[in-house]
Every structure is written in C-alpha cells, then in structure tokens.
BASE-893581 format. One line per 3 residues: number of its first residue (from 1); their letters; for each residue x, y, z of N, C-alpha, C. Coordinates in steps of 0.001 Angstrom, whole numbers, m for minus. Example, Ala and Ser with C-alpha at 12.3 -4.5 7.8 and 13.67 -1.06 7.14 Angstrom:
2
1 = AS = 13190 m5690 7800 12300 m4500 7800 13200 m3300 7800  12850 m2250 7080 13670 m1060 7140 12900 30 7870
This chain:
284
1 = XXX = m5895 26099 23139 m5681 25186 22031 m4294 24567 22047  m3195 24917 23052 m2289 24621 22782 m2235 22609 23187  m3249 22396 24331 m3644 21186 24550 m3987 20004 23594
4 = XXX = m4499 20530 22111 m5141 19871 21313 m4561 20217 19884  m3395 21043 19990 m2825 20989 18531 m2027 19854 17898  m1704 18989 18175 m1392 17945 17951 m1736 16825 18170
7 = XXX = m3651 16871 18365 m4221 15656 18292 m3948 15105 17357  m4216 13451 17416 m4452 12534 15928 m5269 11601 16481  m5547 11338 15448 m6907 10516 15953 m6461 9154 14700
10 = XXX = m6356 7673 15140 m6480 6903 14280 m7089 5497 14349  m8771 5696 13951 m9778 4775 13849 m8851 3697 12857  m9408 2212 12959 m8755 1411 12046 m10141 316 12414
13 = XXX = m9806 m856 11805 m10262 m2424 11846 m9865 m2989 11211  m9416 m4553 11256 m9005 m5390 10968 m8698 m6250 10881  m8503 m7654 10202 m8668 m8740 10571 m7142 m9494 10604
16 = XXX = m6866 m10499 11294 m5783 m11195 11403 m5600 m12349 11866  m5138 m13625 10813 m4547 m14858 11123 m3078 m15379 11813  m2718 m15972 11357 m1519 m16718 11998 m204 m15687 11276
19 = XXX = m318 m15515 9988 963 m15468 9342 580 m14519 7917  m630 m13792 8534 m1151 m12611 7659 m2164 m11551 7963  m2320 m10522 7735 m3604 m10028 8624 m3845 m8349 7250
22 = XXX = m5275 m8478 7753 m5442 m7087 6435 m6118 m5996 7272  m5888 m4728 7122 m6861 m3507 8018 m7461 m2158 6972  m8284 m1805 7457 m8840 m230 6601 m8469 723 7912
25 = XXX = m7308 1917 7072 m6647 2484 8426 m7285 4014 8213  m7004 4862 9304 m7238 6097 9140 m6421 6591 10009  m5941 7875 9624 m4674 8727 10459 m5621 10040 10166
28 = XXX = m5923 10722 11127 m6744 11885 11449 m5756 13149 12121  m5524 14276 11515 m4216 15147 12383 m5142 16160 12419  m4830 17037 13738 m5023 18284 13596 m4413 19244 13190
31 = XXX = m3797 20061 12163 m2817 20409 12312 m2967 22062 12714  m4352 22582 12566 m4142 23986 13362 m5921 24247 13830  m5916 24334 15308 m7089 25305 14974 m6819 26583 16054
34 = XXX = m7588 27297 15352 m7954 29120 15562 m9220 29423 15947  m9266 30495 17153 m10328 30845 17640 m10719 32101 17190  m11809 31952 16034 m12268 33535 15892 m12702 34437 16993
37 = XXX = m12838 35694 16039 m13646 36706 17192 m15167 36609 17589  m15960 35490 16294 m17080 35683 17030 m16893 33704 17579  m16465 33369 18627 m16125 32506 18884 m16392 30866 18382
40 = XXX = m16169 31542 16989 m15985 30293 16435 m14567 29523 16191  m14352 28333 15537 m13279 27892 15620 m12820 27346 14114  m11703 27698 13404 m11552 27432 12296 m10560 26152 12069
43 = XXX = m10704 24875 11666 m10239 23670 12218 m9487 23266 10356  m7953 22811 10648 m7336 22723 9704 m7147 20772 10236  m7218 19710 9129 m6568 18847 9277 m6602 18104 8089
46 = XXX = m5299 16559 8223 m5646 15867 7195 m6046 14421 7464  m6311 14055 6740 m6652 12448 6699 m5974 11539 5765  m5043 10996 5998 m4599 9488 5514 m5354 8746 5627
49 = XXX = m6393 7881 4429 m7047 6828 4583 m6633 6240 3759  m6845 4508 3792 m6461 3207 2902 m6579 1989 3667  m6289 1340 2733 m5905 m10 3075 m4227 m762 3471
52 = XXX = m3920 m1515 4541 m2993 m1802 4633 m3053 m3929 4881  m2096 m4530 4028 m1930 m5639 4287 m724 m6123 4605  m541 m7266 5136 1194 m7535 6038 1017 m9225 5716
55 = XXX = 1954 m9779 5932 2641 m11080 6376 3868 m11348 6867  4112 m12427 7094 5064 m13095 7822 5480 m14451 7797  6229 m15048 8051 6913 m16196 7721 8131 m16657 8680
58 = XXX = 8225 m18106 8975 8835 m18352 10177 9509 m19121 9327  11170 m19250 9729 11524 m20238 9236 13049 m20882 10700  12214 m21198 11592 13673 m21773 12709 13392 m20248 13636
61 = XXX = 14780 m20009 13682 15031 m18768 14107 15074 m17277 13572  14742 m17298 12315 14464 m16581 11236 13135 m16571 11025  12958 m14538 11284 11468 m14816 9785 11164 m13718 9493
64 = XXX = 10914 m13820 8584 10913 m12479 7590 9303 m12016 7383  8997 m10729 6949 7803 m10275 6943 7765 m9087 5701  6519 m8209 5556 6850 m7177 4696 5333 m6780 5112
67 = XXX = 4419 m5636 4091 3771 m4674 4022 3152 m4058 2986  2224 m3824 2774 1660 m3190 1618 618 m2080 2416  581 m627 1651 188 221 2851 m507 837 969
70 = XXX = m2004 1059 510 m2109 1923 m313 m3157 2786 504  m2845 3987 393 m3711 5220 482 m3886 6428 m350  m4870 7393 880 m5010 8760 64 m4857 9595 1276
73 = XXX = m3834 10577 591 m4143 11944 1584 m4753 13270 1226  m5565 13782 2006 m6483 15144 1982 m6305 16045 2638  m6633 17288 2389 m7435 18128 3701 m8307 18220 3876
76 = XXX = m8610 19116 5171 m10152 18958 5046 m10195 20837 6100  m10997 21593 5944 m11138 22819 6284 m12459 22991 6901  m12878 23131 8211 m14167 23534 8835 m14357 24041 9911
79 = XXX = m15204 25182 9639 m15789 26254 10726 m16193 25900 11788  m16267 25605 12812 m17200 25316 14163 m17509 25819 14706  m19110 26208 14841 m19320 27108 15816 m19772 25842 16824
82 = XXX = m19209 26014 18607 m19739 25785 19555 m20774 25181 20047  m22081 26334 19972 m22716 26132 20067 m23970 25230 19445  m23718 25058 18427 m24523 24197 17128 m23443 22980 16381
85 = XXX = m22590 23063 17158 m21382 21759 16610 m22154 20580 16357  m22343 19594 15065 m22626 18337 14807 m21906 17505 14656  m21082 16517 15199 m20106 15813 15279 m19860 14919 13531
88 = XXX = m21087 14431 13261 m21542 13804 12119 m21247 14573 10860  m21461 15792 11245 m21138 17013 9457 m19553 16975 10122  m18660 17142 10463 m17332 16824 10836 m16565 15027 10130
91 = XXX = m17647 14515 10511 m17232 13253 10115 m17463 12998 8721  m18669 13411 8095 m18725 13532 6649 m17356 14459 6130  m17433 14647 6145 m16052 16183 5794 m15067 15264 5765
94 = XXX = m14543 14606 6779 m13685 13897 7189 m13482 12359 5999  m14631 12322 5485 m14968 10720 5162 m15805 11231 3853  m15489 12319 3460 m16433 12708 1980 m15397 11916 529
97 = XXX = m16315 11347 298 m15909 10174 m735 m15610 10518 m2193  m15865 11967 m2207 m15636 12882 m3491 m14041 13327 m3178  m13888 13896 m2224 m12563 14509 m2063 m11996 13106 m1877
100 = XXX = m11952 12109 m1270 m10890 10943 m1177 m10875 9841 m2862  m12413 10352 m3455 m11491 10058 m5040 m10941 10696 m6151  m10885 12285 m5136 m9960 13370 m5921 m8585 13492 m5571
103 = XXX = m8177 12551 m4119 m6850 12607 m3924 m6142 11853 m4346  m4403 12390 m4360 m3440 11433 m5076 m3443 9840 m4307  m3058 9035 m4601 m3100 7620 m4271 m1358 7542 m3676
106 = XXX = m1127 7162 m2709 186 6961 m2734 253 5295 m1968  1322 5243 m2281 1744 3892 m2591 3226 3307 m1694  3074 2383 m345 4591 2200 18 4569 541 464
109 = XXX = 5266 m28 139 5880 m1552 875 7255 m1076 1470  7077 m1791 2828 7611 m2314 3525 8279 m3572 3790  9458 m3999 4312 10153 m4962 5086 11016 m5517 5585
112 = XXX = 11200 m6546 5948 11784 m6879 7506 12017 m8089 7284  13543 m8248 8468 14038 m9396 8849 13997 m9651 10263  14200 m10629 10741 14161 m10595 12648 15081 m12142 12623
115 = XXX = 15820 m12011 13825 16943 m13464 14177 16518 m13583 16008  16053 m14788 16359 16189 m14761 17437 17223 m16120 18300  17569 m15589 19178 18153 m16791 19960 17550 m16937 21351
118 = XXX = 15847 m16998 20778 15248 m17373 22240 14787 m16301 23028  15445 m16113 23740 14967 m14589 24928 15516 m13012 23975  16599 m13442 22750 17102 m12430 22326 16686 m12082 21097
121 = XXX = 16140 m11124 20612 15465 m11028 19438 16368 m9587 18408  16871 m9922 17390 17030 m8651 16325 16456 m8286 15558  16161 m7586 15041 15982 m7057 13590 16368 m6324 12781
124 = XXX = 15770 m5838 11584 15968 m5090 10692 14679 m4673 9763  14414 m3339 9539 13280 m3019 9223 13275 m1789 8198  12870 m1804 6906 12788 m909 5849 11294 m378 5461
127 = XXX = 11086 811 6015 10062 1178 6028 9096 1866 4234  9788 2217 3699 9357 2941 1896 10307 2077 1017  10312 173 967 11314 m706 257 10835 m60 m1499
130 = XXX = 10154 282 m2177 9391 685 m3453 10685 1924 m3960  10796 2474 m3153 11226 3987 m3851 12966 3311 m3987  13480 2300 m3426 14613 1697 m3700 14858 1676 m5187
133 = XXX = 13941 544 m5742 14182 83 m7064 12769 520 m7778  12127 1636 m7717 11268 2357 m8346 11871 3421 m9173  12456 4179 m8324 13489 5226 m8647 14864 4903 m9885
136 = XXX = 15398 5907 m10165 16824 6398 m11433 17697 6092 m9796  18161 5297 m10557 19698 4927 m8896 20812 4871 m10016  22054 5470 m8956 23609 5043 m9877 24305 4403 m8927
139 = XXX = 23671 2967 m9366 24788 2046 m8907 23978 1626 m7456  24474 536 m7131 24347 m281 m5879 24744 594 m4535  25789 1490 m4762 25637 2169 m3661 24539 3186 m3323
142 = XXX = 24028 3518 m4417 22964 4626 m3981 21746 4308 m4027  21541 2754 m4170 20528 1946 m3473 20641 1836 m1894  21505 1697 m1830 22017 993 m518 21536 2292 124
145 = XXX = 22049 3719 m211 21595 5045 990 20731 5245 1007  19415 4988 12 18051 4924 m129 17655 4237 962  18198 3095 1283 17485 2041 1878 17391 1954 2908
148 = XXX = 18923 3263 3503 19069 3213 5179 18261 4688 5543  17395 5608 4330 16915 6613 4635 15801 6231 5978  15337 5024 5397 13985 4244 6033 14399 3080 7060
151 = XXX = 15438 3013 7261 15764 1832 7752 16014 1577 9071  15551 539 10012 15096 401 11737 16196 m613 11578  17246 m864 12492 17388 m1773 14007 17414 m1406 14683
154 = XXX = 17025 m2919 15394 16665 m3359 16934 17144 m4077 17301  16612 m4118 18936 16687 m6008 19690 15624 m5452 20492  15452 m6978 20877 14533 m6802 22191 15034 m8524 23077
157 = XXX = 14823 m7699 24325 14862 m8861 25906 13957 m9450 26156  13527 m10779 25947 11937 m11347 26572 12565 m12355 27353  12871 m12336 28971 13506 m13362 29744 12432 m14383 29657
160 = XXX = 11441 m13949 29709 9903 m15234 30152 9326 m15190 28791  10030 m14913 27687 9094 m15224 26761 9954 m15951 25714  9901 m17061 25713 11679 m17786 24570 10723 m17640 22964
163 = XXX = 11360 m17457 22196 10725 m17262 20796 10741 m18597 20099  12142 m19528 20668 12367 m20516 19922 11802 m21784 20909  11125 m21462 22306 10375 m22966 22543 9220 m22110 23342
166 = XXX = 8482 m21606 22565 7326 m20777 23711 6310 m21582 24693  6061 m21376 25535 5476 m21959 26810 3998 m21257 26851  3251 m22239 27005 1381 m22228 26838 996 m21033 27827
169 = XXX = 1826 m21084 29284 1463 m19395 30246 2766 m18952 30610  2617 m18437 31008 3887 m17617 31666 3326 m16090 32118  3493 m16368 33571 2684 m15284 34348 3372 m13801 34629
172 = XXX = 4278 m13467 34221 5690 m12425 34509 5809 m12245 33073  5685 m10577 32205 6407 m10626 31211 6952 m9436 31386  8400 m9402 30753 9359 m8128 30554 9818 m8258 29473
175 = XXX = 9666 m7258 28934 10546 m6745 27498 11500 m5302 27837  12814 m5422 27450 13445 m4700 27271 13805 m4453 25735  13612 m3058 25144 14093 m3205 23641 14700 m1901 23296
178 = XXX = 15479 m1746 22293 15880 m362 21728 15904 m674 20356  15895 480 19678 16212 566 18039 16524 1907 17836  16841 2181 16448 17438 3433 15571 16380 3402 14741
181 = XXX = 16295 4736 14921 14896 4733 13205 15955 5604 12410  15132 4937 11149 16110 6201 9941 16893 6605 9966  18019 5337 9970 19520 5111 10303 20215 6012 9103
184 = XXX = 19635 6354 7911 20560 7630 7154 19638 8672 6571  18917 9059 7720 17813 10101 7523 18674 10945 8922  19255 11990 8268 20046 13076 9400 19140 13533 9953
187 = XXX = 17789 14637 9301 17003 14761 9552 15768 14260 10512  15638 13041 10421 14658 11868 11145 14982 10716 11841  16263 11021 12069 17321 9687 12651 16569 9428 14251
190 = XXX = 16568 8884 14639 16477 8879 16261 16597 7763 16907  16329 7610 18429 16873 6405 19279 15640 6374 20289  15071 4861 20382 14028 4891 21000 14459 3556 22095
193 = XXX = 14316 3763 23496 14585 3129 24099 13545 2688 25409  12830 1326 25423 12009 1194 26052 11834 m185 27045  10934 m309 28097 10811 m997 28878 8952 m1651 29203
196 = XXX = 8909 m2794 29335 7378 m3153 29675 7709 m4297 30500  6792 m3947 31468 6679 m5278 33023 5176 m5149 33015  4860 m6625 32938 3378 m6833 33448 3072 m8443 34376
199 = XXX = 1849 m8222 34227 1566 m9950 34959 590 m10113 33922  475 m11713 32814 m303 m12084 31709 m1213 m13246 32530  m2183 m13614 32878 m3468 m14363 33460 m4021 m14723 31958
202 = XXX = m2833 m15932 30957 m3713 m16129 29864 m3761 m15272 28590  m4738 m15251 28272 m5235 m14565 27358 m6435 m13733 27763  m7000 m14067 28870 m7900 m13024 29415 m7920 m12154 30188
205 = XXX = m6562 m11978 31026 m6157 m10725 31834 m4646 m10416 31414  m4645 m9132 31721 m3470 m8953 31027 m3114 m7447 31743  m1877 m7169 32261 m1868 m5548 33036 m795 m5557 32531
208 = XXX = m203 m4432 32096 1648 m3493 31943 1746 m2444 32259  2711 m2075 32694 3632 m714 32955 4507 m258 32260  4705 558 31566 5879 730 30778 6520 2002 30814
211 = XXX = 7456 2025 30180 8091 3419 30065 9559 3320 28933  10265 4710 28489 10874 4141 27572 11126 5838 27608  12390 6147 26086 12803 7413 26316 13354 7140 24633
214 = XXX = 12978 8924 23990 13426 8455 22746 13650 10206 22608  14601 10153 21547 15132 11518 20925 15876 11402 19861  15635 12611 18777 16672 12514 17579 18123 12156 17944
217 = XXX = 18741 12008 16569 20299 11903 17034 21153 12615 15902  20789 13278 14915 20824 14298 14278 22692 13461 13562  22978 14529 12614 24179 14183 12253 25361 13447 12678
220 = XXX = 25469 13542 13810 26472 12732 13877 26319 11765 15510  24794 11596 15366 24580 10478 16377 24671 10537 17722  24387 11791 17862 25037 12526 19298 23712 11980 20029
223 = XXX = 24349 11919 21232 23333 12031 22832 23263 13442 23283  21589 13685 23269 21540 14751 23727 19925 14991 24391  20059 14847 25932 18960 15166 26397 18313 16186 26560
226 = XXX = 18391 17545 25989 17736 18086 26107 16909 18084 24885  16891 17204 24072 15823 16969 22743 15050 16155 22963  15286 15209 23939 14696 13558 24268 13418 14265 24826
229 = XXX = 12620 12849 24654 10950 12834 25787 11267 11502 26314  10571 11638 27894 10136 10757 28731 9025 10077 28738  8714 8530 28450 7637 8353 28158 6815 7387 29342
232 = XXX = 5973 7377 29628 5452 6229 30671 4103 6112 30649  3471 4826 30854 2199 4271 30411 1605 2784 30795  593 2837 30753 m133 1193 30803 m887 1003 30124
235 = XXX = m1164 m404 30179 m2192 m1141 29390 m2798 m2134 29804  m3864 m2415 29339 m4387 m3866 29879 m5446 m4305 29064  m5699 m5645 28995 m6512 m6512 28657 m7298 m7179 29127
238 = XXX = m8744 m7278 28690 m10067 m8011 29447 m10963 m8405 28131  m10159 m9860 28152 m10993 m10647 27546 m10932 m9940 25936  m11850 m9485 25126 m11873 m9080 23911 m11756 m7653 23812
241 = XXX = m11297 m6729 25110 m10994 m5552 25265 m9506 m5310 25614  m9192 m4034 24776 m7300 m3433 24776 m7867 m1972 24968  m6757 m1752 26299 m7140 m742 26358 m5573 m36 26743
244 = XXX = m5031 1149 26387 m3755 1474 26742 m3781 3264 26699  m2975 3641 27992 m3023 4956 28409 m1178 5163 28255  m307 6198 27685 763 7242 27631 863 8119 28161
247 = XXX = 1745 8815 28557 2274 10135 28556 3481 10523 27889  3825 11431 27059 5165 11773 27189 5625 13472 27499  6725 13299 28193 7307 14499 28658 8726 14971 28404
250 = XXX = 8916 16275 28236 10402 16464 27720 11405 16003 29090  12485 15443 28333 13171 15093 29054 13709 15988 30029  14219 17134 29495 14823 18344 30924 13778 18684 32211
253 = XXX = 12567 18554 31744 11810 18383 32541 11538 17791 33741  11681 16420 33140 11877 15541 34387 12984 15347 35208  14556 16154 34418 15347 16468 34783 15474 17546 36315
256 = XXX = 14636 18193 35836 14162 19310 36462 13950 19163 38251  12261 18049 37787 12065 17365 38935 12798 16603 39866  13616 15719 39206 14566 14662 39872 15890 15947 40826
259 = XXX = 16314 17051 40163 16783 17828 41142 16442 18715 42080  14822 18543 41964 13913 19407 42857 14110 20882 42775  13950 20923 41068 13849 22559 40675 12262 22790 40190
262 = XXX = 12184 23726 40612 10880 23928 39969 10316 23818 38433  10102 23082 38320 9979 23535 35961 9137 23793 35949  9564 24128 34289 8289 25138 33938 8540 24382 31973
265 = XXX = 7108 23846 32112 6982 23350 30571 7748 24668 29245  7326 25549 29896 7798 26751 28888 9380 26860 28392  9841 26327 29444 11074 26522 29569 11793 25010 28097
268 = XXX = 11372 24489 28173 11885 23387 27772 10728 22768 26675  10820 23451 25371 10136 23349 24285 10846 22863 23203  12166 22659 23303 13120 22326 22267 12711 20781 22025
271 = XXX = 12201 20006 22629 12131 18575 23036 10529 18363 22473  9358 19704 22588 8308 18992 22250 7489 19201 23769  6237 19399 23290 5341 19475 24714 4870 18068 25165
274 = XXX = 4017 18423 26556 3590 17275 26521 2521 16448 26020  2537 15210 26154 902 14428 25635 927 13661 25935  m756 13616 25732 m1123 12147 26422 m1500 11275 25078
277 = XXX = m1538 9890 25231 m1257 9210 24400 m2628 7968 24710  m3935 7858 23945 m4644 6837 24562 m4931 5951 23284  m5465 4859 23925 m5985 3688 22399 m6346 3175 23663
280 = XXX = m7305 2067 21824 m8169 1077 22942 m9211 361 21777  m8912 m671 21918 m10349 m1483 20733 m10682 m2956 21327  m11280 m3864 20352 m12065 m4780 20506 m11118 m5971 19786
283 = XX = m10285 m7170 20093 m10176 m8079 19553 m10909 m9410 19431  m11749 m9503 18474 m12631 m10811 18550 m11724 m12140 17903
C-alpha cells in the first residue's frame, strides 16, 4: 500500500470561452488504507466536490483575472473485500448526495495580475482573496500578511510564443518559468522551478517534455536539496484528446544517481516518495 497512499483522483468537466470558463470539480484523496486479517481492506478518504468559475480580461499588456471555487468536503469510510469489490457501491459512497448535503459548504475567491513584455511574462497570484476582508483585521498591515499567506509570484520565458503580437503557428515551443507559493506561509512557502520543450503541428498535434524541481523554503527562504523533488514528464495532444504522464522523485536521490551511488528510496524520505503523476481528457 505504500504505492497507493497518496493517490488522488480528480474527475472534473467543463466548459470554456475566450475570457471565461465554468467546471464541476472533484478532488478524490486517499488518505489511508489498511489490510485486514481476513484480507480485506479498510479504505479512508475525502472528497472535495463543487463548482468552480474564473475569468479574465486583457487590457494591452496587462490582464487581470480572478476565481470563484464553492464546495463541500466529506469523508467517506469503506470496507473492501477483493474478491466481491463493486466499483459502482465505491462510487455511490463517493457521490452519496445525502452526505454532500450534510457537509459544510466552504467558500474561496481567488486573484491575479499578469504584465507581459512579449516573450516575458509576470505575475501575481492570491489564492483565499475572501478571508482578507471577510475577517476582524487591525489595520492595513495585517491585511497585507493575510494576503501574502496565499500569495504566488512568477515569470515565465516563451521565446516562440510573444503574448503581445501572437503568431497563427509556431512549430518550437519552450517555456521556462519559476514562482514562490505562499510567500508568508513559513509553513507552505515553496519554490517551484520548471521547464517545457515541445513541437506544436497546430492545434491538432501537439508533443512536450518537461521537467522542473520544487521544494519548501521554510523560514527563512533557505535552499535546501535535500527537501526538493525532481520532476519530469510529457504530454501530448491529438486532436480533441490531452493526454499527460509525471514522475516525481526526491531530489537526493537523483543526487545519488548522478554520483553513481547506489540509492535507496528509503534512505531519502525527508523530501517525500515517489509518484507518478497521470491526466488526460477530451477537449471539444
């Protein structure tokens, strides 16, 4: 089980225009299961379900966006035996409409600014904007620390992709990008740093490679690889199909390899095990 304790599973659909788009989301966790003695399996998880809506707005080189995310969260508790497993009594459980109108409702907006100069893109991103000016605050400054609890910058590199005169193909794309999440969350702070090369054929073929490396940065913003994961992956597109494969691995790990020591996952748990990371849907 140690393979599958940190599945998530997150079904969604949704629709989307130019400069707005709406979805019905689901976040599915495992968060424990146990193998009895008569080999059954006792399966702990929760479910985040709701609705989420977004927009956006261009104005030049500027444009701003935001978020509306309402849901419910549950648990959900079930026995499995093996041999007589029904995928469907799992999914009811999962999707029982009594317990999701017995759960609390919670409630978050989001949003965002972005500046580009073409190939160079910034931002700024506030993930729970509600609990700012929802909340007993003293004073403008203790808005302000609220705000960086949740709060993302970035940039990102698009050499072949200009924001401010975009071009109908362009067969070569690279993105280089980094950001800070939860720039005054000590706790949840971290640094995510990533890379994607592909070849785009349109809108109907589409291949990438990517990879990227991210780890907390804890109090005082430190670099420290032995907390980081290594991440690397592809994706591709066919026609009204997305399909995208991950991995990530602790960083000492690969450390490990690159000096041609033997590792051993065991060894290097401070960082997080490994996983694989898949998606994949239908854009009509």
């Amino acid at each position: 089980f140690d393979l599958i304790h940190d599945f998530t599973l997150m079904p969604r659909a949704g629709f989307a225009s130019r400069n707005w788009g709406v979805a019905a989301i689901s976040n599915i966790q495992l968060k424990e299961a146990t193998e009895k003695l008569d080999d059954s399996i006792d399966l702990e998880m929760v479910n985040n379900l709701g609705l989420m809506g977004g927009f956006g707005l261009n104005f030049g080189p500027f444009a701003v966006g935001g978020n509306l995310r309402l849901y419910k969260s549950f648990s959900v508790s079930e026995n499995i035996d093996p041999d007589s497993f029904a995928p469907m009594d799992l999914a009811s459980s999962l999707f029982d409409f009594d317990e999701i109108g017995n759960a609390e409702d919670n409630f978050k907006i989001g949003a965002g600014a972005m500046f580009s100069l073409g190939v160079l893109t910034a931002g700024i991103y506030v993930d729970d904007f509600i609990t700012i000016v929802s909340e007993d605050t003293d004073g403008i400054g203790d808005m302000f620390s609220r705000a960086l609890k949740t709060a993302s910058v970035g940039a990102a590199f698009t050499p072949f992709k200009n924001r401010l005169n975009p071009q109908q193909f362009s067969l070569l794309n690279l993105i280089i990008a980094a950001d800070v999440n939860n720039i005054g969350d000590e706790d949840n702070r971290s640094v995510n740093i990533g890379s994607e090369l592909g070849i785009h054929l349109g809108k109907a073929l589409t291949v990438d490679v990517r990879g990227g490396y991210q780890q907390p940065m804890g109090k005082d913003f430190s670099f420290d690889p032995d907390m980081g994961e290594v991440f690397f992956g592809a994706g591709a597109k066919l026609l009204a199909l997305d399909m995208n494969i991950g991995f990530a691995v602790p960083a000492p790990y690969m450390m490990d390899v690159l000096d041609d020591k033997q590792p051993d996952f065991a060894d290097h748990t401070a960082a997080g095990k490994p996983r694989i990371i898949l998606s994949g849907g239908i854009r009509l």
